[in-house]
N, C-alpha and C positions, 0 to 999 in steps of 0.2 A: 504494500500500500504506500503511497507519496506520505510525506510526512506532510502534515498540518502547518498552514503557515501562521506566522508569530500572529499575535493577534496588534493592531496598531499600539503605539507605545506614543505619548503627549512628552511636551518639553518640559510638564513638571514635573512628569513620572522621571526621567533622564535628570533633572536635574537629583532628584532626590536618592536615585541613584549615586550617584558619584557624589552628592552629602554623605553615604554609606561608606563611599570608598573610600573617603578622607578622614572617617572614623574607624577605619580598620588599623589595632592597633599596631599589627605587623608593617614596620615601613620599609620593607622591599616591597612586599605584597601592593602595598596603595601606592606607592611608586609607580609599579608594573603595570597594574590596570588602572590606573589614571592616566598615565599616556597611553597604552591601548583603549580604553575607550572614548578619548578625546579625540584620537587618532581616526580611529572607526565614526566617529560621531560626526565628524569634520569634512572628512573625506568621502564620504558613503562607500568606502571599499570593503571588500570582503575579509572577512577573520585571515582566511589559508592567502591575500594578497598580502597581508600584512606578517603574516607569521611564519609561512611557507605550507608547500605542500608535502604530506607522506602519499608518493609516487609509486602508481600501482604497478604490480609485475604480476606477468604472464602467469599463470597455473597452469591449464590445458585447455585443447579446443576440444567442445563436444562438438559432433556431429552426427544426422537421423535427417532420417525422410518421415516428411510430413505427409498425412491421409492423402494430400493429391498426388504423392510421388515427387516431390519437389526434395530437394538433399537443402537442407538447413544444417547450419553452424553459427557456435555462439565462442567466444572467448572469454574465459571465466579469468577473474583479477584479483589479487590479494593487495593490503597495503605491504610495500616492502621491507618499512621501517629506515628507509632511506629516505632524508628532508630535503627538500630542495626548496630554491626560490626564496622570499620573505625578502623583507626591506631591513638593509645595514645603513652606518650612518653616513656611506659613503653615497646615498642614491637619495642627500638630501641638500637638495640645491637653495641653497640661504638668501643668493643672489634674487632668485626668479620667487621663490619661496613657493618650491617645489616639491614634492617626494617621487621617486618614482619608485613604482611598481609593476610587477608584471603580471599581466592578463592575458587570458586567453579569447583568441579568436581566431575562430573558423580552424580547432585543435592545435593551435599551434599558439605559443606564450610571446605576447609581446610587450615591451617598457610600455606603458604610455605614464606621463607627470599627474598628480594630484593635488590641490592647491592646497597650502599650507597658511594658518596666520602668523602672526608676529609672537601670538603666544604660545602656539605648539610647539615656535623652531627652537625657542623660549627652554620651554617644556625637556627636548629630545637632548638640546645641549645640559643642560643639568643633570637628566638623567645620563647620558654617557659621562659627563667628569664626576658624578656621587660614584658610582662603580666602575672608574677606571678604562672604559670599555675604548677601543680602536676603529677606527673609520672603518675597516675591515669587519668587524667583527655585525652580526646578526643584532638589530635593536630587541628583537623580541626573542632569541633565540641562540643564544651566546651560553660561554663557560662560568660566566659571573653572576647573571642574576636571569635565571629563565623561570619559564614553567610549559607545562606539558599544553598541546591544542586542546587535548578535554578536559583540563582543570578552566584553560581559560571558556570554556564554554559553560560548566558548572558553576566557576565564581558569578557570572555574568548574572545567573538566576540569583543565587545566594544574594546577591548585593540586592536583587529585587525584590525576593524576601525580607531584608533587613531594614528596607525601604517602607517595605507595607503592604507592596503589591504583591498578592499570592490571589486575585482571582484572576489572573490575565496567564495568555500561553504566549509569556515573553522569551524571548532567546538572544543570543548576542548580535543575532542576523535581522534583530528589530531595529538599531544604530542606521543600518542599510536602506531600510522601509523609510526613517524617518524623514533622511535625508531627500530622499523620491519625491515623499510627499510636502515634503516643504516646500523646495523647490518649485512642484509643481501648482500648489496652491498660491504662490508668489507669481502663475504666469508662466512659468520656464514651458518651454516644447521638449517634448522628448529627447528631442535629437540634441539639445543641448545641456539636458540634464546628462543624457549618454558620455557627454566629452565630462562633467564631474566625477560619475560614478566607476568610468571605466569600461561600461557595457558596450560592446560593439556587436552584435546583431544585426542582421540585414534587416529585418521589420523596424527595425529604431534607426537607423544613421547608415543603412548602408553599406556595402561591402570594400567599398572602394572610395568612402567618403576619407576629403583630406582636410578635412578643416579638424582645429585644433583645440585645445582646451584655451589658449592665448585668446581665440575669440571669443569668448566668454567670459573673460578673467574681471573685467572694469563690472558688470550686471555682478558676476560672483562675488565679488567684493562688498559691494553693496547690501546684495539679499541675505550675507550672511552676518551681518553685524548684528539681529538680534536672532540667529540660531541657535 
Protein backbone atom coordinates (compact mmCIF):
# COMPACT_ATOMS: atom_id res chain seq x y z
CA UNK A 1 0.00 0.00 0.00
CA UNK A 2 1.43 3.85 -0.78
CA UNK A 3 2.16 5.35 2.56
CA UNK A 4 -0.35 8.13 3.65
CA UNK A 5 0.62 11.46 3.14
CA UNK A 6 1.73 13.90 6.07
CA UNK A 7 -1.21 15.60 6.81
CA UNK A 8 -0.77 19.68 6.20
CA UNK A 9 1.45 21.18 9.06
CA UNK A 10 0.74 25.51 9.99
CA UNK A 11 3.72 27.81 10.80
CA UNK A 12 2.63 27.72 14.25
CA UNK A 13 2.73 24.13 14.43
CA UNK A 14 6.67 24.53 12.96
CA UNK A 15 7.38 27.09 14.97
CA UNK A 16 6.44 25.39 18.16
CA UNK A 17 8.31 22.71 16.85
CA UNK A 18 11.72 23.87 16.83
CA UNK A 19 10.51 25.83 20.47
CA UNK A 20 10.88 21.90 21.35
CA UNK A 21 14.05 21.77 19.73
CA UNK A 22 15.60 24.49 21.50
CA UNK A 23 14.53 23.00 24.67
CA UNK A 24 16.12 19.69 24.13
CA UNK A 25 18.51 19.52 26.72
CA UNK A 26 21.14 17.59 24.69
CA UNK A 27 23.03 20.31 22.78
CA UNK A 28 24.43 18.21 19.82
CA UNK A 29 21.04 16.88 19.54
CA UNK A 30 19.35 20.69 19.19
CA UNK A 31 22.29 21.78 17.21
CA UNK A 32 21.73 18.82 14.65
CA UNK A 33 18.17 19.36 14.18
CA UNK A 34 17.86 22.89 14.31
CA UNK A 35 19.90 23.37 11.28
CA UNK A 36 18.21 20.32 9.64
CA UNK A 37 15.07 21.42 10.11
CA UNK A 38 15.68 25.09 9.25
CA UNK A 39 17.41 23.73 6.51
CA UNK A 40 14.50 21.50 5.33
CA UNK A 41 12.07 24.26 6.24
CA UNK A 42 13.93 26.86 4.09
CA UNK A 43 14.72 25.09 1.24
CA UNK A 44 11.75 22.60 0.70
CA UNK A 45 14.33 20.00 0.00
CA UNK A 46 14.03 16.50 0.69
CA UNK A 47 15.54 14.72 4.16
CA UNK A 48 17.85 11.95 1.67
CA UNK A 49 18.95 15.61 -0.56
CA UNK A 50 20.16 16.92 2.43
CA UNK A 51 21.46 13.94 4.26
CA UNK A 52 22.27 11.51 1.59
CA UNK A 53 21.07 8.45 0.11
CA UNK A 54 21.43 4.59 1.26
CA UNK A 55 21.85 3.31 -2.43
CA UNK A 56 20.01 0.31 -3.46
CA UNK A 57 21.87 -2.94 -4.84
CA UNK A 58 20.86 -5.51 -7.15
CA UNK A 59 19.53 -8.89 -5.28
CA UNK A 60 18.15 -10.88 -8.30
CA UNK A 61 15.80 -10.68 -11.36
CA UNK A 62 12.73 -12.76 -11.11
CA UNK A 63 11.34 -13.73 -14.09
CA UNK A 64 7.51 -15.60 -15.37
CA UNK A 65 5.07 -15.54 -17.98
CA UNK A 66 2.16 -13.87 -17.30
CA UNK A 67 -1.79 -15.75 -18.10
CA UNK A 68 -1.21 -14.00 -21.62
CA UNK A 69 2.01 -15.79 -22.24
CA UNK A 70 3.97 -12.44 -22.20
CA UNK A 71 7.64 -13.33 -20.13
CA UNK A 72 7.71 -10.51 -17.36
CA UNK A 73 10.65 -9.43 -15.15
CA UNK A 74 11.15 -7.50 -12.09
CA UNK A 75 14.53 -6.57 -10.23
CA UNK A 76 14.38 -6.98 -6.73
CA UNK A 77 16.74 -4.20 -4.59
CA UNK A 78 18.19 -4.16 -1.06
CA UNK A 79 19.44 -1.00 0.64
CA UNK A 80 23.30 -1.56 0.46
CA UNK A 81 24.37 0.30 3.43
CA UNK A 82 26.57 2.33 1.33
CA UNK A 83 25.69 6.56 1.73
CA UNK A 84 26.05 8.54 -1.00
CA UNK A 85 25.34 12.06 -1.93
CA UNK A 86 24.09 14.78 1.02
CA UNK A 87 25.31 18.22 1.35
CA UNK A 88 29.14 19.00 2.82
CA UNK A 89 30.13 22.55 3.67
CA UNK A 90 31.90 22.70 0.60
CA UNK A 91 28.55 22.85 -1.61
CA UNK A 92 27.66 26.11 0.34
CA UNK A 93 28.04 29.19 -1.79
CA UNK A 94 28.20 32.21 0.82
CA UNK A 95 28.75 34.52 -2.10
CA UNK A 96 25.23 33.78 -4.05
CA UNK A 97 23.90 32.30 -0.63
CA UNK A 98 23.48 29.12 -2.19
CA UNK A 99 23.45 25.27 -1.19
CA UNK A 100 23.62 22.90 -3.52
CA UNK A 101 22.24 19.61 -3.70
CA UNK A 102 21.78 16.87 -5.74
CA UNK A 103 18.48 15.71 -7.30
CA UNK A 104 17.27 13.52 -9.29
CA UNK A 105 15.96 13.76 -12.69
CA UNK A 106 14.76 11.69 -15.32
CA UNK A 107 17.08 8.74 -12.90
CA UNK A 108 19.97 10.30 -13.08
CA UNK A 109 21.23 12.86 -9.86
CA UNK A 110 21.86 16.40 -10.69
CA UNK A 111 23.54 19.72 -8.60
CA UNK A 112 20.94 22.09 -8.84
CA UNK A 113 21.42 25.43 -5.94
CA UNK A 114 18.85 26.17 -3.08
CA UNK A 115 18.46 29.52 -1.65
CA UNK A 116 19.92 30.14 1.52
CA UNK A 117 19.29 33.29 4.17
CA UNK A 118 21.67 35.21 5.89
CA UNK A 119 20.69 33.30 8.90
CA UNK A 120 21.01 29.69 7.88
CA UNK A 121 24.66 30.40 6.33
CA UNK A 122 24.71 32.15 9.83
CA UNK A 123 23.57 28.98 11.29
CA UNK A 124 25.84 26.08 9.13
CA UNK A 125 29.15 28.29 9.80
CA UNK A 126 28.77 27.98 13.71
CA UNK A 127 27.63 24.77 13.46
CA UNK A 128 30.88 23.51 11.41
CA UNK A 129 33.42 25.69 13.97
CA UNK A 130 31.38 24.25 17.44
CA UNK A 131 32.49 20.78 16.07
CA UNK A 132 35.44 21.34 14.38
CA UNK A 133 34.15 19.89 11.05
CA UNK A 134 36.01 20.49 7.32
CA UNK A 135 34.79 21.86 4.04
CA UNK A 136 35.06 18.33 3.06
CA UNK A 137 33.42 16.70 5.47
CA UNK A 138 29.21 15.79 5.25
CA UNK A 139 27.19 18.73 7.33
CA UNK A 140 24.60 16.01 8.38
CA UNK A 141 26.70 13.09 8.07
CA UNK A 142 30.20 13.21 9.33
CA UNK A 143 32.65 11.42 12.12
CA UNK A 144 31.88 14.21 14.69
CA UNK A 145 28.58 14.87 15.34
CA UNK A 146 25.92 12.69 13.10
CA UNK A 147 22.82 10.77 13.60
CA UNK A 148 21.28 7.92 11.77
CA UNK A 149 18.33 8.85 8.58
CA UNK A 150 15.79 7.02 10.99
CA UNK A 151 16.47 8.71 14.01
CA UNK A 152 16.21 11.98 12.01
CA UNK A 153 12.81 10.85 10.88
CA UNK A 154 11.78 9.72 14.56
CA UNK A 155 13.06 12.92 16.27
CA UNK A 156 11.04 14.96 13.78
CA UNK A 157 7.62 13.27 15.24
CA UNK A 158 9.18 13.39 18.89
CA UNK A 159 9.62 17.18 18.67
CA UNK A 160 5.86 17.13 17.57
CA UNK A 161 4.86 15.24 20.34
CA UNK A 162 6.76 17.56 22.74
CA UNK A 163 5.19 20.28 20.81
CA UNK A 164 1.58 19.07 21.50
CA UNK A 165 0.77 17.92 18.34
CA UNK A 166 -0.04 14.13 18.56
CA UNK A 167 -3.53 14.32 16.58
CA UNK A 168 -1.93 15.04 13.04
CA UNK A 169 0.07 12.38 10.79
CA UNK A 170 3.11 14.60 10.61
CA UNK A 171 6.42 13.50 9.32
CA UNK A 172 9.62 15.31 8.60
CA UNK A 173 8.51 15.24 4.77
CA UNK A 174 5.70 17.97 6.13
CA UNK A 175 8.99 21.00 6.00
CA UNK A 176 8.41 19.99 2.19
CA UNK A 177 4.45 20.29 1.91
CA UNK A 178 4.87 23.47 3.66
CA UNK A 179 7.05 25.20 1.79
CA UNK A 180 4.79 24.07 -1.68
CA UNK A 181 2.17 25.43 -0.09
CA UNK A 182 3.30 28.65 0.99
CA UNK A 183 4.76 29.48 -1.81
CA UNK A 184 1.96 28.66 -3.78
CA UNK A 185 -0.64 30.51 -1.74
CA UNK A 186 1.71 33.63 -2.19
CA UNK A 187 0.82 33.28 -6.03
CA UNK A 188 4.06 31.34 -7.17
CA UNK A 189 3.26 28.91 -10.43
CA UNK A 190 4.41 25.69 -10.30
CA UNK A 191 7.19 25.84 -12.58
CA UNK A 192 8.75 28.39 -10.35
CA UNK A 193 8.17 26.81 -7.14
CA UNK A 194 9.89 23.75 -9.07
CA UNK A 195 13.21 25.90 -9.40
CA UNK A 196 12.92 26.23 -5.08
CA UNK A 197 12.16 22.97 -4.35
CA UNK A 198 14.38 21.07 -6.77
CA UNK A 199 11.42 19.18 -8.45
CA UNK A 200 12.14 18.72 -12.10
CA UNK A 201 9.40 16.73 -13.62
CA UNK A 202 8.13 17.07 -17.07
CA UNK A 203 4.25 17.95 -15.98
CA UNK A 204 5.87 20.87 -13.71
CA UNK A 205 8.85 22.63 -15.79
CA UNK A 206 9.65 20.53 -18.34
CA UNK A 207 12.25 18.23 -19.47
CA UNK A 208 14.46 20.51 -21.10
CA UNK A 209 13.41 23.75 -19.39
CA UNK A 210 16.79 26.04 -18.75
CA UNK A 211 15.78 28.61 -16.63
CA UNK A 212 17.20 28.88 -13.35
CA UNK A 213 16.51 29.40 -9.77
CA UNK A 214 18.56 33.03 -10.21
CA UNK A 215 15.01 33.89 -11.95
CA UNK A 216 13.25 33.79 -9.12
CA UNK A 217 15.77 34.75 -6.42
CA UNK A 218 14.48 38.83 -6.19
CA UNK A 219 10.19 37.21 -5.79
CA UNK A 220 12.08 34.57 -3.32
CA UNK A 221 13.41 36.96 -1.20
CA UNK A 222 10.71 38.80 -0.63
CA UNK A 223 7.93 35.87 -0.07
CA UNK A 224 10.02 34.41 2.39
CA UNK A 225 10.71 37.17 4.91
CA UNK A 226 7.63 36.03 6.80
CA UNK A 227 8.00 32.15 6.37
Amino acid sequence: MPKKSPDPITKEEIEAIMKAVSEDPNTERRHYYSLLFNLLRYTGRRLGELYGVNMPKKVKVEKWTDENGVERKRTIYKKSGEWMYGVKFSDVDEKNKYLYTMVLKKKQRIKKPAKLTEELIRQIKDFKLTYKLKDDDYIFRNNKVARSYTECQIMFKQYAKKAGITKKNLSIHSLRHYVITHLRKKGWSYEDIAKVTGHSTPSVIGIYDDSTLADVENKLEEDFKDL
